[in-house]
MIBA-598780 format. One line per field, with one value per residue: y, x, z of N, C-alpha, C in turn; residue number from 1; residue in three letters. Coordinates in steps of 0.1 Angstrom, whole numbers, plus 5000, padded with zeros to 4 digits. Example, Ala and Ser with C-alpha at 12.3 -4.5 7.8 and 13.67 -1.06 7.14 Angstrom:
2
nc2: (4943_4978)
nc1: (5132_5128)
nc3: (5078_5071)
cac2: (4955_4989)
cac1: (5123_5137)
cac3: (5078_5071)
cc2: (4967_5000)
cc1: (5132_5129)
cc3: (5078_5079)
num: (1_2)
residu: (ALA_SER)
//
This chain:
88
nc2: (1606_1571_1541_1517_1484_1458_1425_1394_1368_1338_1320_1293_1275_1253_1253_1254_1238_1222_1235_1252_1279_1305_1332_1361_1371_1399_1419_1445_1433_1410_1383_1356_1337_1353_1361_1337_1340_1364_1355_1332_1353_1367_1348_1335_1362_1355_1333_1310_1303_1280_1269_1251_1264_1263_1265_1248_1258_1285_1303_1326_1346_1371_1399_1440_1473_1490_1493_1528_1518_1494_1498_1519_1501_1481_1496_1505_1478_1460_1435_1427_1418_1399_1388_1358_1329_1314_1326_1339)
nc1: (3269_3276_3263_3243_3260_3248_3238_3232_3206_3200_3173_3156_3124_3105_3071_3039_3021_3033_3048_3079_3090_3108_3131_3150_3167_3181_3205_3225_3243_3272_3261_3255_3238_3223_3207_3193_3177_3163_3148_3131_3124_3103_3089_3073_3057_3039_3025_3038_3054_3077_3086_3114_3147_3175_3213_3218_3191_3191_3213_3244_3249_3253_3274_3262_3251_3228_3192_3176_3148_3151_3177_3159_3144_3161_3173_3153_3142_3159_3163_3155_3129_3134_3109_3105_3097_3072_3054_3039)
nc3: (3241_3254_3247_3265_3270_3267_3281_3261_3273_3258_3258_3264_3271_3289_3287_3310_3296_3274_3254_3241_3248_3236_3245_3248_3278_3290_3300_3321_3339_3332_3343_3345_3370_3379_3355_3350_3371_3370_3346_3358_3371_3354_3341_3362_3361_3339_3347_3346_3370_3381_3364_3346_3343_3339_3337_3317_3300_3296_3281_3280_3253_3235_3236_3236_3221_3242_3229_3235_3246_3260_3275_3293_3300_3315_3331_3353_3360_3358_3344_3306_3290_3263_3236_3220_3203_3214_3236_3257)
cac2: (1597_1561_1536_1512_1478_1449_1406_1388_1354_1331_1319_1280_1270_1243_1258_1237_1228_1217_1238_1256_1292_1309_1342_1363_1375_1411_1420_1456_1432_1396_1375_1341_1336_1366_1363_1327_1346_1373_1343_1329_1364_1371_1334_1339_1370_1350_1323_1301_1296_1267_1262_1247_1277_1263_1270_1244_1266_1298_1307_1337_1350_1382_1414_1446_1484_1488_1502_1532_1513_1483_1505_1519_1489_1477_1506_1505_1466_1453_1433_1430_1401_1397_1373_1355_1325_1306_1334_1345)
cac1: (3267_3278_3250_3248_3260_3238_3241_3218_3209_3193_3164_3145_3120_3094_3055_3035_3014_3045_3055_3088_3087_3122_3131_3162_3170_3190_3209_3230_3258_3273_3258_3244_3230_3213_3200_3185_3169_3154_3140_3122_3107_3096_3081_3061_3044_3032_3020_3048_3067_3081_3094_3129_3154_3189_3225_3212_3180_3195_3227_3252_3251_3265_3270_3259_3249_3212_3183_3168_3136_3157_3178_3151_3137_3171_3180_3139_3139_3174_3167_3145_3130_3127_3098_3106_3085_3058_3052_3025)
cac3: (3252_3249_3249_3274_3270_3273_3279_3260_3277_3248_3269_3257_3285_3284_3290_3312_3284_3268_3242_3243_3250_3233_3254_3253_3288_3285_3311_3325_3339_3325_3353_3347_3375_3377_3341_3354_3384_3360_3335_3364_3381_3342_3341_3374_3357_3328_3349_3340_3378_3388_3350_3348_3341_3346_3326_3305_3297_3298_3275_3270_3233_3227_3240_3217_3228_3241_3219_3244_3247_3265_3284_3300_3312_3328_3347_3361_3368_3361_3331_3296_3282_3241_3237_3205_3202_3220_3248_3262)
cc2: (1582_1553_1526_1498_1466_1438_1403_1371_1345_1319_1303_1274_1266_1250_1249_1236_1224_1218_1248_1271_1298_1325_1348_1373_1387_1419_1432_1447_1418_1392_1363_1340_1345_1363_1349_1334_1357_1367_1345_1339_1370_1361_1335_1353_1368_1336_1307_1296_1285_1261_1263_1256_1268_1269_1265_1249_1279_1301_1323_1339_1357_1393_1423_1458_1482_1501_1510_1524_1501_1491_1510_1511_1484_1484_1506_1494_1456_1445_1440_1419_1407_1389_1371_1346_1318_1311_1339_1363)
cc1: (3268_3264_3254_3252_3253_3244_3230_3222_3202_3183_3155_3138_3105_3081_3050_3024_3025_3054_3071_3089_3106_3124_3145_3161_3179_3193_3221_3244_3257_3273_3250_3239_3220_3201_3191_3175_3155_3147_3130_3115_3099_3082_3072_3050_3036_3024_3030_3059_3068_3086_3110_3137_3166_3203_3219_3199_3183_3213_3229_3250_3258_3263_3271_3253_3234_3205_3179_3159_3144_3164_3171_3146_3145_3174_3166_3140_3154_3175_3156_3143_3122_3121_3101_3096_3076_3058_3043_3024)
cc3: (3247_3255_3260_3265_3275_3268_3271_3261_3265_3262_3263_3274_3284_3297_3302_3301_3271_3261_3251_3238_3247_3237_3252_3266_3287_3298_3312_3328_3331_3340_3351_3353_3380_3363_3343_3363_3378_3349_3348_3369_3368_3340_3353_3368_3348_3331_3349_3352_3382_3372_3355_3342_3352_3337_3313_3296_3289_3294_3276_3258_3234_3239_3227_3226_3228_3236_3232_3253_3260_3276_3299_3312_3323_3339_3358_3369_3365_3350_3322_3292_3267_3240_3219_3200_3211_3234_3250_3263)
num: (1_2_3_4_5_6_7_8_9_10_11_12_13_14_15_16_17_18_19_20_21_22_23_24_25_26_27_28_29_30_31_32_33_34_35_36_37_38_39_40_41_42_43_44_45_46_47_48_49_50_51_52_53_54_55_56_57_58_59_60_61_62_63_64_65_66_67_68_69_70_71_72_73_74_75_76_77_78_79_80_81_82_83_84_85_86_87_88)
residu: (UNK_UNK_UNK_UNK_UNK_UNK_UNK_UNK_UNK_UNK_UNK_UNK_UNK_UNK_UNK_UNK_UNK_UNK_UNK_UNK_UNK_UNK_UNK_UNK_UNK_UNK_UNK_UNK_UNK_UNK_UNK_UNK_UNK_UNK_UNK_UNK_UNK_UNK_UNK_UNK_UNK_UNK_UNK_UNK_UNK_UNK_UNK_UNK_UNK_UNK_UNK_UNK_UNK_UNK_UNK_UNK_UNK_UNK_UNK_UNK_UNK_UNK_UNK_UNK_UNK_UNK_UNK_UNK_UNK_UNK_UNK_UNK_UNK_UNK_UNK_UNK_UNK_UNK_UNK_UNK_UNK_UNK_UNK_UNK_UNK_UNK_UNK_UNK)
//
């Protein structure tokens, strides 16, 4: 079985207590604005909506096959978010 392929969005998005929360966004198709849309309904469950999530926020990187674990999550809720640093 071939694995799936996944987007990952490189994700920088300012806290409201100021600090800068670094996020990759991981995504089933290559959709930017999708992958903005999936920042922010991630950021609403951490307390975090109404944070600024635009292109400039929210990059392309790579694409690259997905681990199980990640898979999973996309086909359930459409993306996955990698919390890297300053995330709740």
């Amino acid at each position: 079985i071939m694995a799936m392929d996944i987007h990952v969005y490189d994700t920088y998005v300012k806290a409201k207590e100021g600090h800068t929360m670094h996020f990759d966004v991981i995504t089933g198709a290559q959709d930017h604005d999708k992958a903005i849309e999936y920042a922010k309904q991630w950021l609403a469950t951490v307390g975090e909506d109404g944070a600024k999530v635009t292109g400039e926020e929210c990059n392309f990187c790579h694409t690259q096959e997905a681990p199980p674990q990640v898979e999973n999550e996309i086909k359930e809720k459409g993306f996955f978010i990698q919390k890297m640093d300053g995330c709740p």
